[in-house]
N, C-alpha and C positions, 0 to 999 in steps of 0.2 A: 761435627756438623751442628749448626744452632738452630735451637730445637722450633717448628715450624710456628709463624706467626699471626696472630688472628685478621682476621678479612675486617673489611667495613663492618659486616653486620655484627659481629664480635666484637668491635673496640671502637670505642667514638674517643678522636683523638683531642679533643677541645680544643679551649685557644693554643696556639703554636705560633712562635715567635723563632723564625731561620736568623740565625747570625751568621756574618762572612763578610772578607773582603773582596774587593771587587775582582770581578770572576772567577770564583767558588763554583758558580752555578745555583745559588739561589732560587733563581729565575725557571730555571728547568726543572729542580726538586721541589717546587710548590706545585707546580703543572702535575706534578707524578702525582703528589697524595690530592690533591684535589679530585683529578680523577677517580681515586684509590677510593678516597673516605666519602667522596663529595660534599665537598666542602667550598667556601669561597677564599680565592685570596684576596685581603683587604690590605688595598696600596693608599697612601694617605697621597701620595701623587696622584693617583687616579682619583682620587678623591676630590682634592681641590679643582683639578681640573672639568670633574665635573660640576661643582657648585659653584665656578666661575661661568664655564658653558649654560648653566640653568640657572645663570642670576639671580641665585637663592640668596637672602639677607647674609649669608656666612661669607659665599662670592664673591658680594657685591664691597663687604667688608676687606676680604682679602684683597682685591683687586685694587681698592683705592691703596691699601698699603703699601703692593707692589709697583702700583704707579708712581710712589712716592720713594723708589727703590730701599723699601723697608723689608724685612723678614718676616713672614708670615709667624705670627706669637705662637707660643704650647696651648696656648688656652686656647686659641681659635683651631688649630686641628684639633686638639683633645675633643671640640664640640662634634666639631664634623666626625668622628672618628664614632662618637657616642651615638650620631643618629644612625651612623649605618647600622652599630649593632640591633638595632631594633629591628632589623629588618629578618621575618623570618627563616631566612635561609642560610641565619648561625646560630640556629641552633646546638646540632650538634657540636658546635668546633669552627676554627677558619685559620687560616693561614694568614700572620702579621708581616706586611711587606712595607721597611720601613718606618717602624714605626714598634715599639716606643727607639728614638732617638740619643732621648735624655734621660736623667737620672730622673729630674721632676714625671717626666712624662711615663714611665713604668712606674711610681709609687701613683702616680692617677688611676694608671690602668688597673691597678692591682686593689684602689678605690672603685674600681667601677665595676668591677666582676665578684666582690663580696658573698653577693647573693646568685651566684652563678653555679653552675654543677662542680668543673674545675676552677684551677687559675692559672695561669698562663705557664707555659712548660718553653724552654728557651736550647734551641741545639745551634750549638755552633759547628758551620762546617769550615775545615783547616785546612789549608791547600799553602805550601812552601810559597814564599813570595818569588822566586825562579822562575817557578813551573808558570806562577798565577803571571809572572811580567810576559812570558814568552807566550801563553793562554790571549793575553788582550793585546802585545803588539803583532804578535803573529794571526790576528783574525781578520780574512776576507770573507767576503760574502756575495756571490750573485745576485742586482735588483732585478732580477726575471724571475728565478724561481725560489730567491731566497735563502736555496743551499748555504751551509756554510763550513767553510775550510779553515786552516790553518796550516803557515809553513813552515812548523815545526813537526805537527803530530798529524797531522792528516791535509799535506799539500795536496792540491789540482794534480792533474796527468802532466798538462800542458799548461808551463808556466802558468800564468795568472788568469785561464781559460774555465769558465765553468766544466766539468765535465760531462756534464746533461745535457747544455744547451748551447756551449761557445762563447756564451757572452764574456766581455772581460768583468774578471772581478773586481769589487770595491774594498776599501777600505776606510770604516769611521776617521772622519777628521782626527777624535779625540782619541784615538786608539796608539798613541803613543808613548813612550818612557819618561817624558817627562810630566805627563798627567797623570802615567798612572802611579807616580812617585806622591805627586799631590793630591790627588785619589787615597795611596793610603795613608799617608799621613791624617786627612781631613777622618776617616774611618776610625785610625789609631784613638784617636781624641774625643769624637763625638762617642764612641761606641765602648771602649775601656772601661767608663764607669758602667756602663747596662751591662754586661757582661758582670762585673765583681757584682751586679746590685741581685743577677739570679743565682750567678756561683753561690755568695753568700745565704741562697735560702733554701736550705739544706732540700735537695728532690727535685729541684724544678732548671737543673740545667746539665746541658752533656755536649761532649765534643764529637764529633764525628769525622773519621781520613775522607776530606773530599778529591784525594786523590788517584780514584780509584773509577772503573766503569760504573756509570749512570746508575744502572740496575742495581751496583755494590750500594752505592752510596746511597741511595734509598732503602735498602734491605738494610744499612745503619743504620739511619733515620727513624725508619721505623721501629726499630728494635730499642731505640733510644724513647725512641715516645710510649712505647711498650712499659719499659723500666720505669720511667719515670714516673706513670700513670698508678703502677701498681706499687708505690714505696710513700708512704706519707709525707709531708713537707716535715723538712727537719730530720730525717733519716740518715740522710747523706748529702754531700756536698756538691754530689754530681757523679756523674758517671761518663765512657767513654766506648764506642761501636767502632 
């Protein structure tokens, strides 16, 4: 049995950067340690969409681009990304969603946290491409209560019926085999280099089975952030929960 883990008040987990392909569960193991550590997670999509919403100079910047069907540059999320940190509730730590991207965009980040307590600690969660096709084509969801199903690993009673409330259930447009083949691809490509860029700096990256219950897979997560926390950069090349 592995030996018991420290609480929030025990271990401030710093910057954390969740790696994974689409439906890993990302999304749900940031929710866990945020609760856990209390901490923020910082989505560079929420982001823009807020300084687009508040017409701040960065927005208003982004928006002409977009209206111009251009791609938002690294430099201009890098900015946005730099004012959130300022804000005092990362202190301790936060959860990176999204973001860094690119290779340029992790040796920024890794400019920008210099004078910071840690520096970014990177876990990848691994889920069989099988599991993770049948994970996103097999997912419905009731718009009444939100539930959510799948009919592979946890179908409805009754056919395509919520079982709370009856409603029929939905299915994402985009939740099919062919997106999510371009899905990972688009992953494979963008994410490869950020991945070799923390493998390569010996202590600050680990793989975790994200195939496993919720609860496991946090109880990795954290046990990875554990490790990694207490082994100096350049120790190792990484680790595995």
């Amino acid at each position: 049995m592995s030996k018991p883990l420290p609480n929030a008040s025990d271990f401030l987990p710093g910057p954390v950067l969740l790696l994974g392909a689409p439906g890993v569960g990302k999304g749900t193991q940031a929710k866990r340690l945020m609760q856990e550590f209390s901490i923020p997670q910082i989505s560079t999509g929420d982001l823009l969409r807020e300084h687009r919403r508040n017409h701040t100079p960065l927005g208003m910047l982004a928006d002409e681009l977009m209206s111009k069907g251009q791609l938002v540059p690294d430099d201009l999320v890098n900015q946005m990304v730099a004012e959130r940190f300022k804000d005092p509730d990362t202190e301790h730590g936060y959860i990176l969603d999204g973001f860094p991207r690119t290779l340029n965009q992790a040796e920024w980040l890794d400019g920008q946290l210099v004078a910071y307590m840690l520096p970014v600690v990177a876990v990848s969660i691994v889920v069989g491409e099988q599991e993770l096709l049948e994970r996103i084509t097999g997912r419905l969801s009731c718009p009444k209560c939100q539930t959510i199903y799948n009919i592979y690993s946890k179908p409805p009673k009754n056919d395509r019926l919520c079982d709370l409330d009856g409603t029929p259930l939905e299915q994402r447009a985009d939740d099919t085999e062919a997106v999510f083949h371009e899905r990972m691809k688009t992953f494979e490509v963008k994410t490869a280099a950020v991945i070799e860029y923390y493998r390569s700096h010996g202590g600050r990256f680990a793989e975790v089975d994200g195939d496993r219950p919720e609860e496991e897979v946090t109880n990795g997560i954290r046990a990875a952030l554990l490790t990694l926390r207490h082994h100096p950069e350049g120790e190792t090349e990484g680790t595995k929960a």
